[in-house]
C-alpha positions as CSV (number, residue, x, y, z in Angstrom):
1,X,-4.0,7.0,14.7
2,X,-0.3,7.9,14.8
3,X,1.2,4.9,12.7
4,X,-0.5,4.0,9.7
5,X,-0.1,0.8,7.0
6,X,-2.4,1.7,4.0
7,X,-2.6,-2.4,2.1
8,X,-4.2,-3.3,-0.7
9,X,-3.7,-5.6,-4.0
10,X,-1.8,-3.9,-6.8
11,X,-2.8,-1.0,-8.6
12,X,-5.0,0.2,-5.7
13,X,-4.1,3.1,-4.5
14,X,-2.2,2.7,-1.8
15,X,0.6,5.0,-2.0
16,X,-2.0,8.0,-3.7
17,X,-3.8,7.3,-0.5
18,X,-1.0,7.1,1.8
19,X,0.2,10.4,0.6
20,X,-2.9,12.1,1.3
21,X,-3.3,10.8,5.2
22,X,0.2,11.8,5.2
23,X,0.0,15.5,4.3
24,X,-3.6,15.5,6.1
25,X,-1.5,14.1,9.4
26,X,1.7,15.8,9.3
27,X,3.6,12.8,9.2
28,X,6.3,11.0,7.4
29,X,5.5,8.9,4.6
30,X,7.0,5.6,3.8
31,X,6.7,3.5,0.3
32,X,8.3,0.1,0.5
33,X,8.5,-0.5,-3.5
34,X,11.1,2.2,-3.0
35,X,13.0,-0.1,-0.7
36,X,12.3,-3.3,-2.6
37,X,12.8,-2.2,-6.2
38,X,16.7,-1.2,-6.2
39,X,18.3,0.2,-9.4
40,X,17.7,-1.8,-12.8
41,X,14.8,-3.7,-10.7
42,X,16.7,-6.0,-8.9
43,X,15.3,-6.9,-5.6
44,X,16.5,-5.2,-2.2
45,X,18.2,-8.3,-0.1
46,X,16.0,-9.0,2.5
47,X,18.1,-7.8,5.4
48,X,18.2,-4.4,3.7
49,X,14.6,-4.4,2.9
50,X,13.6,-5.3,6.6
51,X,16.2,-2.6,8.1
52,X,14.6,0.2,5.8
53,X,11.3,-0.8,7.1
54,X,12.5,-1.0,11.2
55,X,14.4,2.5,10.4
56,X,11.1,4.0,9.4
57,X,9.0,2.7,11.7
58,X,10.6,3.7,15.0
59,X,9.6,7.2,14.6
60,X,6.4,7.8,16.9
61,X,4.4,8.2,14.1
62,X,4.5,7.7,10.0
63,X,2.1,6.6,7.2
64,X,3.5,3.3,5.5
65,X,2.3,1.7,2.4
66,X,3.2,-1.8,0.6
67,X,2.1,-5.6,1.2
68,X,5.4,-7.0,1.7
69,X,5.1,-10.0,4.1
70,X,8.6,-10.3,4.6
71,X,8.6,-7.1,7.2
72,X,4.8,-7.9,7.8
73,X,6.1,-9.0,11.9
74,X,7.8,-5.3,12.1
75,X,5.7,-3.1,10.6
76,X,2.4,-4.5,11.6
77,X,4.0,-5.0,15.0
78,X,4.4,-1.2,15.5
79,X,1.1,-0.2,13.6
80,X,-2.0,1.3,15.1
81,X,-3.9,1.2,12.6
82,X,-4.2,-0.8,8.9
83,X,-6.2,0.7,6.2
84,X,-7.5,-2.0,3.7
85,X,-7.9,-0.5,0.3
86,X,-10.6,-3.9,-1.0
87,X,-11.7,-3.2,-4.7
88,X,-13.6,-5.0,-6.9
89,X,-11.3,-6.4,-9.4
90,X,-12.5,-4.8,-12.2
91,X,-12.1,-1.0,-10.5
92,X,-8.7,-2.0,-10.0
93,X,-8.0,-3.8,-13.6
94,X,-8.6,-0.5,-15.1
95,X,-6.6,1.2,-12.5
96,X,-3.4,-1.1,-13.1
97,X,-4.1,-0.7,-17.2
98,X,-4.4,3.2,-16.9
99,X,-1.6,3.5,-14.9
100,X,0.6,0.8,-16.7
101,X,0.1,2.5,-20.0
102,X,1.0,6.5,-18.8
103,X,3.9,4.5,-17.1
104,X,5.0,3.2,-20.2
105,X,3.8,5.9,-22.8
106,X,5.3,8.3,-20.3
107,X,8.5,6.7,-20.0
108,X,7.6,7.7,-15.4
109,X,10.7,7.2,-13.4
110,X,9.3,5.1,-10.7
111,X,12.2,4.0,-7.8
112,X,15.4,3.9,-8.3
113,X,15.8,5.3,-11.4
114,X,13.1,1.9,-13.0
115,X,10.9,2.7,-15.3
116,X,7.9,0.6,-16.5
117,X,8.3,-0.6,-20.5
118,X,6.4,-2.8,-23.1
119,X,8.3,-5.6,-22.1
120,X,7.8,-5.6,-18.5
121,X,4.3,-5.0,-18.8
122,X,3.8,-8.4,-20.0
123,X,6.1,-10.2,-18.0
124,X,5.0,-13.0,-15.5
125,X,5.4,-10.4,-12.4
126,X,3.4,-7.7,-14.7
127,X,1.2,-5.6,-12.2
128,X,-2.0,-6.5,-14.1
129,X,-0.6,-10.5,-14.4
130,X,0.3,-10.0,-10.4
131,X,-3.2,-8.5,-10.2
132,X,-5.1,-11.9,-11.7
133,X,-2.8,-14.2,-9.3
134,X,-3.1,-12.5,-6.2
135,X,-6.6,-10.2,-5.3
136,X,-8.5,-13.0,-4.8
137,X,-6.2,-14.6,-2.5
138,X,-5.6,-11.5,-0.9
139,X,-8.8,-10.7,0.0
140,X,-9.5,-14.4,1.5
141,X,-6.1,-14.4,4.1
142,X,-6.5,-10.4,4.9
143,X,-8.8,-10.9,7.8
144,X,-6.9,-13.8,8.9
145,X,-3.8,-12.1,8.7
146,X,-5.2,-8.7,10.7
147,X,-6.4,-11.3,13.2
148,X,-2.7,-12.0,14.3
149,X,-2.9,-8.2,15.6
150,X,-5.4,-7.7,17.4
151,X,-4.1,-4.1,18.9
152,X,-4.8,-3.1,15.3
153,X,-8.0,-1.1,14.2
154,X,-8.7,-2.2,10.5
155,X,-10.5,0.0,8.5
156,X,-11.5,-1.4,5.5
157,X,-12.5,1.0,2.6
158,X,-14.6,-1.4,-0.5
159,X,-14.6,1.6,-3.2
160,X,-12.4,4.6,-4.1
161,X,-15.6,6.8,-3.0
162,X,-16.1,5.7,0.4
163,X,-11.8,6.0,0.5
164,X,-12.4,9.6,-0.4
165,X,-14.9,10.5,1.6
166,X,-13.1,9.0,4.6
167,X,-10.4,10.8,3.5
168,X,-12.1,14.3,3.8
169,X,-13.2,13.3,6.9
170,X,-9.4,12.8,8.7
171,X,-7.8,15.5,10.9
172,X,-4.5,15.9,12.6
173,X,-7.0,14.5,15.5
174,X,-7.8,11.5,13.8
175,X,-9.7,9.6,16.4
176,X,-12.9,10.9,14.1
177,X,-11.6,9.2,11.2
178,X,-12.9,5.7,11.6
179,X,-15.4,4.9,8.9
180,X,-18.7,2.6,9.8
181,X,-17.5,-1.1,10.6
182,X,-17.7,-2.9,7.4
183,X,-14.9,-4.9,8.2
């Protein structure tokens, strides 16, 4: 477990949990809403995007997190393993509402100099709006999606307590880090 893709709908935790396997590992992290959201929240163009993605990902080993499809083929491609945050939806409402309001309240920097305000957070690509459209869907295509890499060992984590404790359980080794199947 060398090259890591933490997934997962909005507001999960992917790039909290990412972080951690990458301080536990020793390896580079990588958060692609840093390479999609560009200054004033435009959108990277999707060369650049996909070039950010193929730069990181050619190192030997890194931790990756983000559900971009449109670098899906490279960064899947070069992944060992894929680490499914799936949530209930209403753990992860009050995630996205917690973290959308100390975003907001706290005026955050996020990427790029963007910070979340009122407005945005009811816009039509609002996380907690992007939420209601897409974790259901998500979690229907996921294992259709993993199927198209089979080399991959999915390891899919249904609650913030069994991510932790698998968490506490990773090593620089890693081979010992593979929860129960529940995938």
């Amino acid at each position: 477990m060398r090259r890591i893709i933490v997934i997962g709908t909005t507001g999960s935790g992917k790039t909290t949990l990412a972080r951690a396997i990458a301080c536990r590992l020793r390896l580079p992290h990588g958060e692609q809403d840093a390479w999609n959201h560009l200054a004033g929240w435009q959108e990277a163009p999707l060369p650049q995007f996909r070039v950010a993605v193929d730069t990181f990902t050619a190192q030997p080993g890194w931790v990756m997190d983000g559900n971009y499809s449109k670098a899906r083929d490279i960064g899947w491609a070069r992944a060992d393993t894929l680490v499914w945050l799936d949530y209930p939806a209403q753990v992860v409402f009050w995630r996205v509402l917690t973290r959308t309001l100390r975003r907001v309240v706290g005026r955050q920097e996020l990427w790029n100099g963007n910070r979340e305000t009122w407005r945005g957070a009811v816009q039509a690509d609002a996380p907690l709006r992007w939420l209601f459209r897409t974790h259901w869907r998500r979690r229907r295509e996921l294992p259709e999606q993993a199927a198209e890499y089979p080399h991959l060992t999915l390891i899919r984590l249904r609650s913030p307590r069994e991510a932790q404790r698998w968490l506490e359980r990773l090593s620089p080794e890693a081979e010992s880090a593979r929860p129960p199947r529940s995938a």
